[in-house]
C-alpha atoms as an extended CHARMM CRD file, in Angstrom:
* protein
*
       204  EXT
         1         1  UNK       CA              0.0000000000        0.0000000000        0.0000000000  PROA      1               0.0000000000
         2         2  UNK       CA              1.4010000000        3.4130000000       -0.4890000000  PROA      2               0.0000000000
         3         3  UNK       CA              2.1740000000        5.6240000000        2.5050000000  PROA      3               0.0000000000
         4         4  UNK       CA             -0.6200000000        8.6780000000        2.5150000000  PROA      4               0.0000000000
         5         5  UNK       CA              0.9290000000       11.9220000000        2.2210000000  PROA      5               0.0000000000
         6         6  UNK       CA             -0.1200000000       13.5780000000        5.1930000000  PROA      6               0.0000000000
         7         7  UNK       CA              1.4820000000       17.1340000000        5.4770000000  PROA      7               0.0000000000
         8         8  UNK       CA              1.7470000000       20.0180000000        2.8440000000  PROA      8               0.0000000000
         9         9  UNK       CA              3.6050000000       23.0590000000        2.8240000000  PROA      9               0.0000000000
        10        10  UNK       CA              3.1580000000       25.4230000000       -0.5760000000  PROA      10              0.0000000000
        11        11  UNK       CA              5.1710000000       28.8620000000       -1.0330000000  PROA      11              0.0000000000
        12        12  UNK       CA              3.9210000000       31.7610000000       -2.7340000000  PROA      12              0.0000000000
        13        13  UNK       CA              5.4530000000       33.6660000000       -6.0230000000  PROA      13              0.0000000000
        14        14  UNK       CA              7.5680000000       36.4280000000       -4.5540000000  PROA      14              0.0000000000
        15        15  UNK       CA              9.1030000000       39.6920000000       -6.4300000000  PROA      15              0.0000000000
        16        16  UNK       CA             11.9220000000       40.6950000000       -4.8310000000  PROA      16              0.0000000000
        17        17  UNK       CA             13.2950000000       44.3600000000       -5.1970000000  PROA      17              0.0000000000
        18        18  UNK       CA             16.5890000000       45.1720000000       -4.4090000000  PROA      18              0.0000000000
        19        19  UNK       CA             18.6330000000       48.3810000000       -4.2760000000  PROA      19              0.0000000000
        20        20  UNK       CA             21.7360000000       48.8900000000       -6.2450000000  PROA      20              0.0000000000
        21        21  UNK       CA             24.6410000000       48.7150000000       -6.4480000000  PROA      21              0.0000000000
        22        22  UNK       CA             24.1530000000       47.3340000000       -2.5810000000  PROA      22              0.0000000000
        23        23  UNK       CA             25.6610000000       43.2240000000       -3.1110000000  PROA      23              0.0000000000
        24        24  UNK       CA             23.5210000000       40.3560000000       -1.0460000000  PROA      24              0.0000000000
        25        25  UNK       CA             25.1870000000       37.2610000000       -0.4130000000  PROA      25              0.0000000000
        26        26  UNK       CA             23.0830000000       34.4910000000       -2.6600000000  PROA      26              0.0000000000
        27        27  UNK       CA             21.6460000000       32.1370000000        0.2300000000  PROA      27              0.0000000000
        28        28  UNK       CA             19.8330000000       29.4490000000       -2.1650000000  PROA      28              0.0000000000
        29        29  UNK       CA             21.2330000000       25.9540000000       -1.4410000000  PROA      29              0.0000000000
        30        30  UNK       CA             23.1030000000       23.8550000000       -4.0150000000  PROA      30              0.0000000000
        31        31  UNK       CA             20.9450000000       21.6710000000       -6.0550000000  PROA      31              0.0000000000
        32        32  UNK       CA             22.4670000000       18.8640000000       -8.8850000000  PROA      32              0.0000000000
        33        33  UNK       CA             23.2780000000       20.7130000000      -11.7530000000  PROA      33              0.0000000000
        34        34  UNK       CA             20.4540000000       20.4790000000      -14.5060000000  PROA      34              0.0000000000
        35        35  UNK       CA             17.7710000000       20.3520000000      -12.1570000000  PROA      35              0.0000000000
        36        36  UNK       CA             17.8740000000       24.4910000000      -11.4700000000  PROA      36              0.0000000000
        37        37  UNK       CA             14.5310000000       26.5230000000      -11.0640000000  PROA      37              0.0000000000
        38        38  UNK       CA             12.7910000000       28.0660000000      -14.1200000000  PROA      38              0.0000000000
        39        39  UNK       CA             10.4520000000       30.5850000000      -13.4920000000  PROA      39              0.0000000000
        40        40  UNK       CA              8.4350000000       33.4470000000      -15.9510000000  PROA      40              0.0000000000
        41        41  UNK       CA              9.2340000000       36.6430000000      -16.3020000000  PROA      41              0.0000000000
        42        42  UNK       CA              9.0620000000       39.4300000000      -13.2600000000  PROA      42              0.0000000000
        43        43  UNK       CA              6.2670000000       41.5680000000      -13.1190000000  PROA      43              0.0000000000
        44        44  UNK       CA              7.1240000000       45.0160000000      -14.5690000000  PROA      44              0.0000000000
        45        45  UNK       CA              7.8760000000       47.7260000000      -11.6640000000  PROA      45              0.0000000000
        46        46  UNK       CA              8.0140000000       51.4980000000      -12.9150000000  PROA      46              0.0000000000
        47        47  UNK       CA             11.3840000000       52.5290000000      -11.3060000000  PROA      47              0.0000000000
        48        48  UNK       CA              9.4150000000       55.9380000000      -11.1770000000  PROA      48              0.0000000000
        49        49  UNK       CA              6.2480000000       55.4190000000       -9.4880000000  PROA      49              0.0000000000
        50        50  UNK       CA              6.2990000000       57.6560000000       -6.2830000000  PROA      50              0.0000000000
        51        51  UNK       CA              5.1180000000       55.2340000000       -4.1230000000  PROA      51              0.0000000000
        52        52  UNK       CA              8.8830000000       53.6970000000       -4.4540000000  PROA      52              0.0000000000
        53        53  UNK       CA             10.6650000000       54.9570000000       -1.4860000000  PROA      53              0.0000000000
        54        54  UNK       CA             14.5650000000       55.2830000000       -3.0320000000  PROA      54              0.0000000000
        55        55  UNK       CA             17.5610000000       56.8260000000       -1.1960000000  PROA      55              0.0000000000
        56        56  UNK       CA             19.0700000000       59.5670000000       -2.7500000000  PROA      56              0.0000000000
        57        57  UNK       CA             20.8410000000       58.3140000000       -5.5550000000  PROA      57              0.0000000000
        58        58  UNK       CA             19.3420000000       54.3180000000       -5.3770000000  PROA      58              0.0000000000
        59        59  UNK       CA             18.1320000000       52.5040000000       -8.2100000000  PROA      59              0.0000000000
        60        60  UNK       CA             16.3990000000       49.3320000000       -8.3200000000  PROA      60              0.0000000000
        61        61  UNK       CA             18.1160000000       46.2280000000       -8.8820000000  PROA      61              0.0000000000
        62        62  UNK       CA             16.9150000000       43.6360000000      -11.0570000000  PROA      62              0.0000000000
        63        63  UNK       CA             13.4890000000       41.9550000000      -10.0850000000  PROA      63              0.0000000000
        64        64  UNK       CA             13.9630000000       37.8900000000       -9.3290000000  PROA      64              0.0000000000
        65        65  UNK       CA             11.0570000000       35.7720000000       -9.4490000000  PROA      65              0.0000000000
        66        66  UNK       CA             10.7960000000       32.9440000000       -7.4990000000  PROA      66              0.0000000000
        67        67  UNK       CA              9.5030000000       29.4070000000       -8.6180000000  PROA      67              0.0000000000
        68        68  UNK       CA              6.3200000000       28.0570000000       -6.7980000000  PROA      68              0.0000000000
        69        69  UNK       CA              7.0100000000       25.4990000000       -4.8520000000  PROA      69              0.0000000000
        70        70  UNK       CA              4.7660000000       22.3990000000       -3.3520000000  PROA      70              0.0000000000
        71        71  UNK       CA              6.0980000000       19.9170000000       -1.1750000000  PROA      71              0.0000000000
        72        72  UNK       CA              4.3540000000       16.7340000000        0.4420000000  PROA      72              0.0000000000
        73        73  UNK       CA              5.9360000000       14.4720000000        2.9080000000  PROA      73              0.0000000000
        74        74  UNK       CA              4.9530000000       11.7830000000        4.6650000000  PROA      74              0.0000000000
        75        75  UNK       CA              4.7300000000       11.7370000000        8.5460000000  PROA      75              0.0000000000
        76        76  UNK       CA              7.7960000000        9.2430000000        8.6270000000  PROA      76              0.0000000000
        77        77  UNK       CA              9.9230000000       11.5660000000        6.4680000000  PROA      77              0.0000000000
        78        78  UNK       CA             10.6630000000        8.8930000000        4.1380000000  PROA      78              0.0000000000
        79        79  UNK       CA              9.0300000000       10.0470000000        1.0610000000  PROA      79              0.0000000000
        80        80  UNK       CA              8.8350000000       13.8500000000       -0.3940000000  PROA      80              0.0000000000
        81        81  UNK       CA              7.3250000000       14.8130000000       -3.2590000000  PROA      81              0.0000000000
        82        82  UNK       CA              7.9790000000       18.2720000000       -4.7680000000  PROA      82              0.0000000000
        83        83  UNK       CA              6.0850000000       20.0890000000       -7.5190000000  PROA      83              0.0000000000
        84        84  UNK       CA              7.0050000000       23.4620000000       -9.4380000000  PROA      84              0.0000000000
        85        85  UNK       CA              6.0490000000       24.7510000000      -12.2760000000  PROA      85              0.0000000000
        86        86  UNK       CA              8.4770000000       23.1920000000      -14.7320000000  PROA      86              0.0000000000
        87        87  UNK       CA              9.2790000000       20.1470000000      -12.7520000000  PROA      87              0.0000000000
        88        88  UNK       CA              8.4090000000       17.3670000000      -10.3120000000  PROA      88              0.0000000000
        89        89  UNK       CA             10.8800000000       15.5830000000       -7.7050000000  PROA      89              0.0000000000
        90        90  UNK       CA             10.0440000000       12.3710000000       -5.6230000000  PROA      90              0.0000000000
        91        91  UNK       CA             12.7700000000       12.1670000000       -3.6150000000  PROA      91              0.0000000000
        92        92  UNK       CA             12.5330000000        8.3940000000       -1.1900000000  PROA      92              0.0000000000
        93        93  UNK       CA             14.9450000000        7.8310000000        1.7060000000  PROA      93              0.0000000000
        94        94  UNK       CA             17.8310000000        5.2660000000        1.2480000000  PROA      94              0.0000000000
        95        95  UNK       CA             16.1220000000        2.4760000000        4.1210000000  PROA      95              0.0000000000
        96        96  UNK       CA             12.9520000000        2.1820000000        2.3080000000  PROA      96              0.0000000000
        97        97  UNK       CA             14.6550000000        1.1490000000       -0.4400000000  PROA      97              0.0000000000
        98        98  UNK       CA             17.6580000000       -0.5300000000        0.6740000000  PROA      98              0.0000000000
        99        99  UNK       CA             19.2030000000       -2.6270000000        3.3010000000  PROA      99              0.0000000000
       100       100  UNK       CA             22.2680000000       -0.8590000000        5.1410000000  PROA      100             0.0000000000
       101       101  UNK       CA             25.1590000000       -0.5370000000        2.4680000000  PROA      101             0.0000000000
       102       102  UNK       CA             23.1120000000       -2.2640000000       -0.3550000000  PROA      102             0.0000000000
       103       103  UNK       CA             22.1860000000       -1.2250000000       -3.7870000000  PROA      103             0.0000000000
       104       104  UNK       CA             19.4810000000       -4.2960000000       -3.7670000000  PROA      104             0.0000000000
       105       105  UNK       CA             16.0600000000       -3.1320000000       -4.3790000000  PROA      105             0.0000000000
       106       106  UNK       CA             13.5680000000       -5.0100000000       -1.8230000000  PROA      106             0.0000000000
       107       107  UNK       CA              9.8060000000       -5.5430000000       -2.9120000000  PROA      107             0.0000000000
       108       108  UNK       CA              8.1840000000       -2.6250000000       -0.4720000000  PROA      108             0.0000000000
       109       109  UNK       CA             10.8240000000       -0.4450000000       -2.7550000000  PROA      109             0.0000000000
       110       110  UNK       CA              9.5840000000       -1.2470000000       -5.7890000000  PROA      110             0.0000000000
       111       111  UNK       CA              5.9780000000       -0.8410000000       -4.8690000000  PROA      111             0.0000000000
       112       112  UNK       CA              7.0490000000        2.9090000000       -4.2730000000  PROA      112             0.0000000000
       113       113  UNK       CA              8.9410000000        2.9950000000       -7.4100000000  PROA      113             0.0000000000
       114       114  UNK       CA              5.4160000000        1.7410000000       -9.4510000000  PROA      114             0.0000000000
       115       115  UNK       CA              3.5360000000        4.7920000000       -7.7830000000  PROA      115             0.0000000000
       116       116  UNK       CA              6.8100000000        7.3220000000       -9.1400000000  PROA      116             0.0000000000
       117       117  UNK       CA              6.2750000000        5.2510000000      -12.9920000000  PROA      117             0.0000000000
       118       118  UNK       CA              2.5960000000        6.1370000000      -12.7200000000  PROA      118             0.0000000000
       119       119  UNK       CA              3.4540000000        9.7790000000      -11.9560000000  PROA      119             0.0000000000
       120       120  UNK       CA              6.0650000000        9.3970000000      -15.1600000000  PROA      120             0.0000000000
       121       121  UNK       CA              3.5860000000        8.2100000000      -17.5930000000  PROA      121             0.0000000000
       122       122  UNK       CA              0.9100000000       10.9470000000      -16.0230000000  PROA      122             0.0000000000
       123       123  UNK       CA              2.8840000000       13.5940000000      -17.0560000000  PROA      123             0.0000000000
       124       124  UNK       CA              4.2070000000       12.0040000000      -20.5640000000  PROA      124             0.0000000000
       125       125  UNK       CA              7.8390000000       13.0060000000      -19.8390000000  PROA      125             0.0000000000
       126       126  UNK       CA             10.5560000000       11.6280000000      -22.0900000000  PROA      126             0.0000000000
       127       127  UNK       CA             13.2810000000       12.7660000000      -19.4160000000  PROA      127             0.0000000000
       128       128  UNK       CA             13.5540000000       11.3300000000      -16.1230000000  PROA      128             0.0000000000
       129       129  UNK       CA             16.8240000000       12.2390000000      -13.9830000000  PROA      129             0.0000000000
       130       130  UNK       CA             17.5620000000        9.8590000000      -11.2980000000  PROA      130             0.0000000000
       131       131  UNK       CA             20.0970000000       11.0370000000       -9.0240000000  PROA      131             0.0000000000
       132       132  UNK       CA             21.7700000000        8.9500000000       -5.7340000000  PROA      132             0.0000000000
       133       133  UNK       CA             23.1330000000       10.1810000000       -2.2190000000  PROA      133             0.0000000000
       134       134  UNK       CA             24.4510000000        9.7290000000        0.8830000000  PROA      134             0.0000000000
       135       135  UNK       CA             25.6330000000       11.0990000000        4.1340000000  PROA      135             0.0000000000
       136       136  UNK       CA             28.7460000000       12.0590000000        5.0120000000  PROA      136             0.0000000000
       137       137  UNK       CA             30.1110000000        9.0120000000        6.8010000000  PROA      137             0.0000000000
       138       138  UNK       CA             33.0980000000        6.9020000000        5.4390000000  PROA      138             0.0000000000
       139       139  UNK       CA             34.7060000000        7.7360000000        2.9290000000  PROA      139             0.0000000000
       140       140  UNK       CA             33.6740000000       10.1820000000       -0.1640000000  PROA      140             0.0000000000
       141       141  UNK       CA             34.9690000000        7.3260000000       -2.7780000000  PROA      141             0.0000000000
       142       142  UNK       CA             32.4170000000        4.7870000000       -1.7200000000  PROA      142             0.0000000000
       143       143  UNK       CA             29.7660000000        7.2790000000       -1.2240000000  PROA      143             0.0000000000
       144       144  UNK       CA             30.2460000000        8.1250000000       -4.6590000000  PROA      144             0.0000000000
       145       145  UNK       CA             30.1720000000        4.0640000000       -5.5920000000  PROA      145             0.0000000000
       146       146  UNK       CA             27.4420000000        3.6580000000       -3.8820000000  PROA      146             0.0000000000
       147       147  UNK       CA             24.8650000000        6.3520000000       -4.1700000000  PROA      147             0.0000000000
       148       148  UNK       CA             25.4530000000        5.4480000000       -8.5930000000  PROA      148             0.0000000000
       149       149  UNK       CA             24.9730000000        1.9370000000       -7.5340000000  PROA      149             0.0000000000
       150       150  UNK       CA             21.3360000000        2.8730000000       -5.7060000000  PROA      150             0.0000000000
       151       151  UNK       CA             20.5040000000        5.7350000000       -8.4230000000  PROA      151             0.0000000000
       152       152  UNK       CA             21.3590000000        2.4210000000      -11.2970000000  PROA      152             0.0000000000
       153       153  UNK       CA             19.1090000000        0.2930000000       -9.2120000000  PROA      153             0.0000000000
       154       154  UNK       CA             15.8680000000        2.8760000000       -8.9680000000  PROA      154             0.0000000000
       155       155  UNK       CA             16.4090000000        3.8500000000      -12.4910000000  PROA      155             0.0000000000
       156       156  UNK       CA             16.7370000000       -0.1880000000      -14.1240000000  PROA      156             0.0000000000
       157       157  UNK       CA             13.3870000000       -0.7710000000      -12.0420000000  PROA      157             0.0000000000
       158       158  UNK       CA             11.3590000000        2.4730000000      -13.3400000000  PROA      158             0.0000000000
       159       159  UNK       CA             12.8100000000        1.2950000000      -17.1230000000  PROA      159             0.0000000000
       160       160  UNK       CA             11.0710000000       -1.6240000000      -16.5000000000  PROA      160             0.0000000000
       161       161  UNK       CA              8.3670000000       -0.1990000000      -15.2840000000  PROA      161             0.0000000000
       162       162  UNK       CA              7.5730000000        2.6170000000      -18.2430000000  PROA      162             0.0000000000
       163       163  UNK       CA              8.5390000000        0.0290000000      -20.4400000000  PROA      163             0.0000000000
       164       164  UNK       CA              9.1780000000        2.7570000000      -22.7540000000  PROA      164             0.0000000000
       165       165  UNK       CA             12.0910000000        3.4700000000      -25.4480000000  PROA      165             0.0000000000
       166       166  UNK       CA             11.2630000000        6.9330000000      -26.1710000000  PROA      166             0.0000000000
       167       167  UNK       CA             12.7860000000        7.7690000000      -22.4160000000  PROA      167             0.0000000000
       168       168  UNK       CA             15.8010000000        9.0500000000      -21.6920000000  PROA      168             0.0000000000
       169       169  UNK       CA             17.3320000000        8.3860000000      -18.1140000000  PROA      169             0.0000000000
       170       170  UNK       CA             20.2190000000       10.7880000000      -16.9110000000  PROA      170             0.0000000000
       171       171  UNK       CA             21.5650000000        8.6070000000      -13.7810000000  PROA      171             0.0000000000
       172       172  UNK       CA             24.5700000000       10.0050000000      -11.0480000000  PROA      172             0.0000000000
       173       173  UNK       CA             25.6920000000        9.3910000000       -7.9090000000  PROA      173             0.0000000000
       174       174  UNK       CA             26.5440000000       11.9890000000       -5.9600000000  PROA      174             0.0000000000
       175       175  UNK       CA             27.5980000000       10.9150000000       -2.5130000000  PROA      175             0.0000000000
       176       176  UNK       CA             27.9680000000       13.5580000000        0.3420000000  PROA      176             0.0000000000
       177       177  UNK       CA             27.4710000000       16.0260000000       -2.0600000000  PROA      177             0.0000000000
       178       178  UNK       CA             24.0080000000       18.5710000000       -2.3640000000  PROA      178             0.0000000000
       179       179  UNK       CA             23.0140000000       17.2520000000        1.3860000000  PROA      179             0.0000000000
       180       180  UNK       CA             19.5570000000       18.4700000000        2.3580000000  PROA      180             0.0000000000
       181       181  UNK       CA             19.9270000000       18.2400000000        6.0010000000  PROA      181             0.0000000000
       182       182  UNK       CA             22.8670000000       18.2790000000        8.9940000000  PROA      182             0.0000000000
       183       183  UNK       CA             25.0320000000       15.6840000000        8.5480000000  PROA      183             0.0000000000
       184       184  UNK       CA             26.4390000000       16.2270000000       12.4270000000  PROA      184             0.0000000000
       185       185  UNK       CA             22.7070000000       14.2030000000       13.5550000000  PROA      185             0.0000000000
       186       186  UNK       CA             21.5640000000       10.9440000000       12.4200000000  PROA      186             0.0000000000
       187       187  UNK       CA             18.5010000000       12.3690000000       11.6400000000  PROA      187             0.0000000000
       188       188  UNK       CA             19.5350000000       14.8580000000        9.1660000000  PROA      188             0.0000000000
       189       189  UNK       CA             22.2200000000       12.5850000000        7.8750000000  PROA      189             0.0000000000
       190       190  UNK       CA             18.8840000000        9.7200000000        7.6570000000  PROA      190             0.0000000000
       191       191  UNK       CA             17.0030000000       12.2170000000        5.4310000000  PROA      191             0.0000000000
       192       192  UNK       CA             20.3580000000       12.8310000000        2.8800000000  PROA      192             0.0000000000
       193       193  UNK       CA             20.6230000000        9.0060000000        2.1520000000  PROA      193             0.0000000000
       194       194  UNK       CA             18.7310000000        9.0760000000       -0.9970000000  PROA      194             0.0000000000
       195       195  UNK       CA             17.0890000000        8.9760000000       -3.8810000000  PROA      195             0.0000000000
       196       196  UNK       CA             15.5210000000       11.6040000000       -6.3600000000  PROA      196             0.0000000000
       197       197  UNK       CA             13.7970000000       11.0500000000       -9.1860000000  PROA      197             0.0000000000
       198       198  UNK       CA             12.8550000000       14.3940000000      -11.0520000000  PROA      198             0.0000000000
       199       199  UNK       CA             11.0250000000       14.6430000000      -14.2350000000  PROA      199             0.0000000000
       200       200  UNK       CA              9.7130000000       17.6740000000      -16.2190000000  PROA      200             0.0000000000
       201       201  UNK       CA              6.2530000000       18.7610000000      -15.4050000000  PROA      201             0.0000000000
       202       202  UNK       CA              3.7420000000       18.3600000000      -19.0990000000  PROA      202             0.0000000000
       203       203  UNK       CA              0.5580000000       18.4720000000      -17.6140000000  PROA      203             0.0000000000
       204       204  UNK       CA             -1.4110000000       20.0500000000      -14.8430000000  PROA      204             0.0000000000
């Protein structure tokens, strides 16, 4: 049976307005690259509407517009499912998958890999990215080994799955790197052993 997705958090679009030539620090964590945020065009701000309260001499910086984001975990933590406007991410912790230091899928994992296929075929992608992880312990070389080995295991099953040619997987193994969580707890460093699979998003 598939775990119900019991909490929901969903962000609004924000314009952000900066002054010039005033430099922020950019505070937006590392993601895998290829799997940035698109988002549409900022809304149009007159720099010379008097409502716009400017410092002698400030101008406005460029507008940013944020993507709109959805995410949906489980109460366990073990699944997460996030949904923007161009893409969607399922992103399943390592033990719900695998047994400790194993790239062998076990049959509750695959029943959780069926729901991500029906998501796949839903949206009538023909690119799914299927990236691996781990925490920081040991050493970065088998991290590395093994989060391709886990990311080659989710990816052959989905393949199966779809059961369709016109697909392309793009499959790495990242180890340590891109953690989503504090590696200096168990719990954080539970939550970056895993695996994403993203996918563009085709249909609403």
């Amino acid at each position: 049976m598939t775990p119900r997705l019991t909490l929901a958090m969903a962000t609004a679009t924000v314009v952000i307005i900066g002054l010039a030539p005033a430099a922020r620090a950019d505070t937006t964590p590392s993601v895998p690259p290829g799997t940035e945020p698109t988002a549409t065009a900022p809304v149009e701000v007159d720099p010379n509407d008097p409502d716009l309260k400017l410092p002698e001499g400030g101008t406005l910086a460029e507008p940013k517009v944020l993507d709109i984001k959805q995410v949906v975990e489980d109460q366990a933590g073990e699944e997460r499912r996030e949904d923007t406007n161009a893409d969607v991410t399922f992103a399943l912790q390592a033990e719900v998958l695998f047994g400790k230091d194993s790239a062998k899928l076990g049959a509750a994992a695959k029943a959780r890999i069926a729901v991500i296929a029906d998501e796949i075929k839903k949206q009538n992608t023909t690119l799914v990215r299927v990236f691996g992880f781990t925490d920081n312990l040991g050493s970065s070389a088998h991290g590395d080994v093994l989060s391709k080995q886990r990311a080659d295991a989710v990816q052959t099953e989905l393949s199966a799955d779809l059961n369709n040619p016109n697909i392309t997987f793009e499959v790495r193994g990242y180890g340590e790197q891109y953690p989503i969580a504090d590696n200096s707890t168990e719990e954080g460093r539970k939550k970056n052993r895993r695996v994403e699979v993203t996918f563009p998003r085709t249909a609403s």
